[in-house]
Rosetta silent file (secondary structure, phi, psi, omega in degrees, C-alpha in Angstrom):
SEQUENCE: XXXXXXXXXXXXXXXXXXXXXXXXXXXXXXXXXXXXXXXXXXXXXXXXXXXXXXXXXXXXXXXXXXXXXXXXXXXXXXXXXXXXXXXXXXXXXXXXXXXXXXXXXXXXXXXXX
SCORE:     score description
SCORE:     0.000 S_00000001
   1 L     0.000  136.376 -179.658  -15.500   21.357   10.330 S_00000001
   2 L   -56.719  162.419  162.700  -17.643   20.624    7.108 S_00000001
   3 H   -39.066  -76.626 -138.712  -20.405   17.760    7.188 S_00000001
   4 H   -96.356   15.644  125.984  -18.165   15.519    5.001 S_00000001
   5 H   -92.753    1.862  147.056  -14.988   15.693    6.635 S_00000001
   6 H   -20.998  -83.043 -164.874  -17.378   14.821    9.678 S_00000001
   7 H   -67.056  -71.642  157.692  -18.653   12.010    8.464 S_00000001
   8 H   -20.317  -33.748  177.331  -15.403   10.952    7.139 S_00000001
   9 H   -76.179  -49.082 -156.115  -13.779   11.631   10.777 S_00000001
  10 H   -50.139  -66.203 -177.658  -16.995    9.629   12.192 S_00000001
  11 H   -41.929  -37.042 -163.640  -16.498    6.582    9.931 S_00000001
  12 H   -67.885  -48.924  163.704  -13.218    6.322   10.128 S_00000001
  13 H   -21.177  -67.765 -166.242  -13.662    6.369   14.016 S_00000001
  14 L   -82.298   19.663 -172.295  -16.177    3.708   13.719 S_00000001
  15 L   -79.752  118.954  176.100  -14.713    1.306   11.939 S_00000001
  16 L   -85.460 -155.739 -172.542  -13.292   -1.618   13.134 S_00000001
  17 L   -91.728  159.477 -178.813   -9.664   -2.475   12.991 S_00000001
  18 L   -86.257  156.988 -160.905   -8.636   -4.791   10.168 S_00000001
  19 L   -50.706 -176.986 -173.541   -7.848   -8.506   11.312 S_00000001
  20 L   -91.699   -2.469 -176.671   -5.137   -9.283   12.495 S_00000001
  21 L   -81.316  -25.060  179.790   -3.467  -11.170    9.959 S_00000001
  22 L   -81.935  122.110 -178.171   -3.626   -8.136    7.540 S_00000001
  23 L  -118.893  110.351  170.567   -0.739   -6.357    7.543 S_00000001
  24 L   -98.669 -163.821 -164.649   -0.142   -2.609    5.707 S_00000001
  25 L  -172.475   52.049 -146.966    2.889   -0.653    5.550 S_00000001
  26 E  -112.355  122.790  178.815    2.033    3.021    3.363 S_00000001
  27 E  -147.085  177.805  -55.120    5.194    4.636    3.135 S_00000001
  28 L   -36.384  148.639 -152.490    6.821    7.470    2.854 S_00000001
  29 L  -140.438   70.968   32.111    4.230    8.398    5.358 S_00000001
  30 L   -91.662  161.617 -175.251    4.111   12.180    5.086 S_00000001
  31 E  -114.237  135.549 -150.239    5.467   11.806    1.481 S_00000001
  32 L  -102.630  -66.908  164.434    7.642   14.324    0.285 S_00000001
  33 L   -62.605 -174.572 -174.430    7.670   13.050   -3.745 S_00000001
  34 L   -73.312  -34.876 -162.094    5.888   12.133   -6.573 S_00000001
  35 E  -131.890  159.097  172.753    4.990    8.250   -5.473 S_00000001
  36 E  -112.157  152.444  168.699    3.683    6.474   -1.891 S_00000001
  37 E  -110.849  123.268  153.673    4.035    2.702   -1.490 S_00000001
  38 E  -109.582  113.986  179.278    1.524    0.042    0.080 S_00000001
  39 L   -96.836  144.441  154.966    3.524   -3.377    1.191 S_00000001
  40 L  -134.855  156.266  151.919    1.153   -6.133    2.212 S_00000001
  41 E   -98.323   76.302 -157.506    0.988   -9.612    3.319 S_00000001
  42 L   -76.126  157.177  172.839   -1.684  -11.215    2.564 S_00000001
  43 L   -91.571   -0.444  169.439   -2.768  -14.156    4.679 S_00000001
  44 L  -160.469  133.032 -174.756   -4.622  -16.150    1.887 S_00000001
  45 L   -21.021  148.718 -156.251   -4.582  -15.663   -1.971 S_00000001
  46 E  -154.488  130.573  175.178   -6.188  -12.291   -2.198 S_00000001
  47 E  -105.088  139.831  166.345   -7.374   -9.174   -4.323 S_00000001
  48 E  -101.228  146.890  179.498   -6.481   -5.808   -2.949 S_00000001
  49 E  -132.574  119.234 -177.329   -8.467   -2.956   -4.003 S_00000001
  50 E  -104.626  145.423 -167.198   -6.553    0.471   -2.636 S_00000001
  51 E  -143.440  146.485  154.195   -9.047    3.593   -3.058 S_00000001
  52 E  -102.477  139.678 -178.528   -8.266    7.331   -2.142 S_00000001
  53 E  -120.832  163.535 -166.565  -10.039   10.285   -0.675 S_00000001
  54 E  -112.722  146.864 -179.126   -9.536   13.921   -0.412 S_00000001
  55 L   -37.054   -8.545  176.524   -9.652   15.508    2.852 S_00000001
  56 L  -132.155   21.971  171.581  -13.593   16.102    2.317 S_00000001
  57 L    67.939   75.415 -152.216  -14.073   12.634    1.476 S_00000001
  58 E  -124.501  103.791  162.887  -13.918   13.112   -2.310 S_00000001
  59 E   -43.015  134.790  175.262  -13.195    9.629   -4.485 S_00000001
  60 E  -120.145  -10.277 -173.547  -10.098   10.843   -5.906 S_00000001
  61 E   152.021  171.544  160.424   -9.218    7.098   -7.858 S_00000001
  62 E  -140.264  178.970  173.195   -8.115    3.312   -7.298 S_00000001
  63 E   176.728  128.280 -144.646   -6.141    0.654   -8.056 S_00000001
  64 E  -103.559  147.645  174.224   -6.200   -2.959   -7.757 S_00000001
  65 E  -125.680  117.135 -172.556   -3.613   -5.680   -6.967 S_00000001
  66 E  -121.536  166.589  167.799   -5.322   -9.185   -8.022 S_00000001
  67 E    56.242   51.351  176.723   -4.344  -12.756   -7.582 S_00000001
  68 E   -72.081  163.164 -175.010   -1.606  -12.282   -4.422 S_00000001
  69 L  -104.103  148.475  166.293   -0.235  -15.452   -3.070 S_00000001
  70 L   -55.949  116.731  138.290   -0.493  -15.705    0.777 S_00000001
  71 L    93.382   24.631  162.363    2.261  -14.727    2.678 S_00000001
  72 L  -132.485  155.277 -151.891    4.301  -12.922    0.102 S_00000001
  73 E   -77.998  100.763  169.073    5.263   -9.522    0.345 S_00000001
  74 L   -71.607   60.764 -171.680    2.920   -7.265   -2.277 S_00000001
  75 L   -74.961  124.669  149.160    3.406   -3.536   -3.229 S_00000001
  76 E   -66.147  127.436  156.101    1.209   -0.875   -4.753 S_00000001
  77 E   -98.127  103.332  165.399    2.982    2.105   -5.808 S_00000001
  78 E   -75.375  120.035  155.254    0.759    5.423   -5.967 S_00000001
  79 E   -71.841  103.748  153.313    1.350    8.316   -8.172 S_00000001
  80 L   -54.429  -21.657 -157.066    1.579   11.566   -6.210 S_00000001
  81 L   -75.154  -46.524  159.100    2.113   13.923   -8.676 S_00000001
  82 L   -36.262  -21.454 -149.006   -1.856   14.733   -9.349 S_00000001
  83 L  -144.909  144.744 -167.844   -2.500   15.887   -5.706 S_00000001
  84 L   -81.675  152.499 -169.908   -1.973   19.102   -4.023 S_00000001
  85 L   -43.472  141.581  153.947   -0.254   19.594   -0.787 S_00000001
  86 E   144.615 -154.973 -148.891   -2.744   18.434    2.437 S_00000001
  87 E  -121.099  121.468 -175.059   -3.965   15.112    4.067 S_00000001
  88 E  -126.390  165.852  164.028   -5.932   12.462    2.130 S_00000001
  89 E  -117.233  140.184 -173.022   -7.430    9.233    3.325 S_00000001
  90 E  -124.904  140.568  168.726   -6.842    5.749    1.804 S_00000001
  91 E  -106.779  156.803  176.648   -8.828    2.724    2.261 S_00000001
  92 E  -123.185  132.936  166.542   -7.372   -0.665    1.384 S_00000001
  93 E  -125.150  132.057  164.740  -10.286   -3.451    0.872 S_00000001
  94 E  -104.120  170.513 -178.765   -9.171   -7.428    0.636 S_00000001
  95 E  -148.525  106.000 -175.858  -11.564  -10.035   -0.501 S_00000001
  96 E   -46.879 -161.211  172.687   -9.549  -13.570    0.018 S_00000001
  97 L  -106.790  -12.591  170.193  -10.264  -15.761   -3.244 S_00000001
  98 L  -120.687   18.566  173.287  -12.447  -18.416   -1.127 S_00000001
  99 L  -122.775  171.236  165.567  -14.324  -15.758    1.055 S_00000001
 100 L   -87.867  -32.844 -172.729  -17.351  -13.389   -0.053 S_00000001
 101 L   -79.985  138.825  135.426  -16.579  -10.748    2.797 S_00000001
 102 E   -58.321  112.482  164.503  -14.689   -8.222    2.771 S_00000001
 103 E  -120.666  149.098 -156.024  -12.094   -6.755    4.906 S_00000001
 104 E  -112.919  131.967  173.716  -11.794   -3.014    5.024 S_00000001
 105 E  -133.253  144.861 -178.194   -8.498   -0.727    6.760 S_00000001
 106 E  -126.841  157.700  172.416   -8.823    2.734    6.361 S_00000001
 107 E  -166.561 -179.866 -159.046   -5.178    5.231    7.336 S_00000001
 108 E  -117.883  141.420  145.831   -4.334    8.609    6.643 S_00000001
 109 E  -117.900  155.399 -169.934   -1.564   10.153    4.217 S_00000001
 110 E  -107.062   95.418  154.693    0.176   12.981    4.431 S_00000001
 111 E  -110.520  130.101 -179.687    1.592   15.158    1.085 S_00000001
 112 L  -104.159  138.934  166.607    4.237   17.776    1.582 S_00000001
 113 L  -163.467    0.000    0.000    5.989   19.400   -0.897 S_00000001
């Protein structure tokens, strides 16, 4: 296995889980098409920042969702079309609107085609 899908395995490992109030949803989950979805819920007004990696932990892009309301149902839609068959990893990070931390969830996607 290379270093940097290693380290990428390690972190991912090591992480911890995201609270419990944060809820994701990344679907189709392996994705067959051109676009992926991420539904959330945030529990308090919120920005999401979604970020992707390539299987050798490569930034591949982002994309931001700002000023969610608590407790309504959010989506992100990702363009697929750029990326080549195999396994990428996506982090989601929220940052409420009244906290300075961070919370970080990391998952796995799959594209088939």
């Amino acid at each position: 296995m290379p270093a940097r899908s290693l380290t990428l395995a390690l972190l991912l490992a090591l992480l911890p889980p995201a609270a419990a109030s944060q809820s994701f949803d990344l679907y189709p989950n392996p994705a067959t098409g051109g676009q992926a979805h991420l539904r959330w819920v945030p529990d308090a007004p919120s920005t999401l920042s979604l970020s992707l990696f390539n299987s050798a932990g490569r930034f591949l892009g982002s994309q931001s969702l700002q000023g969610a309301a608590a407790g309504v149902t959010q989506t992100l839609s990702l363009d697929l079309r750029p990326l080549a068959r195999g396994v990428y990893y996506w982090r989601a990070q929220v940052q409420a609107n009244a906290s300075p931390s961070l919370s970080t969830t990391w998952g796995k996607l799959a594209v088939y085609r």
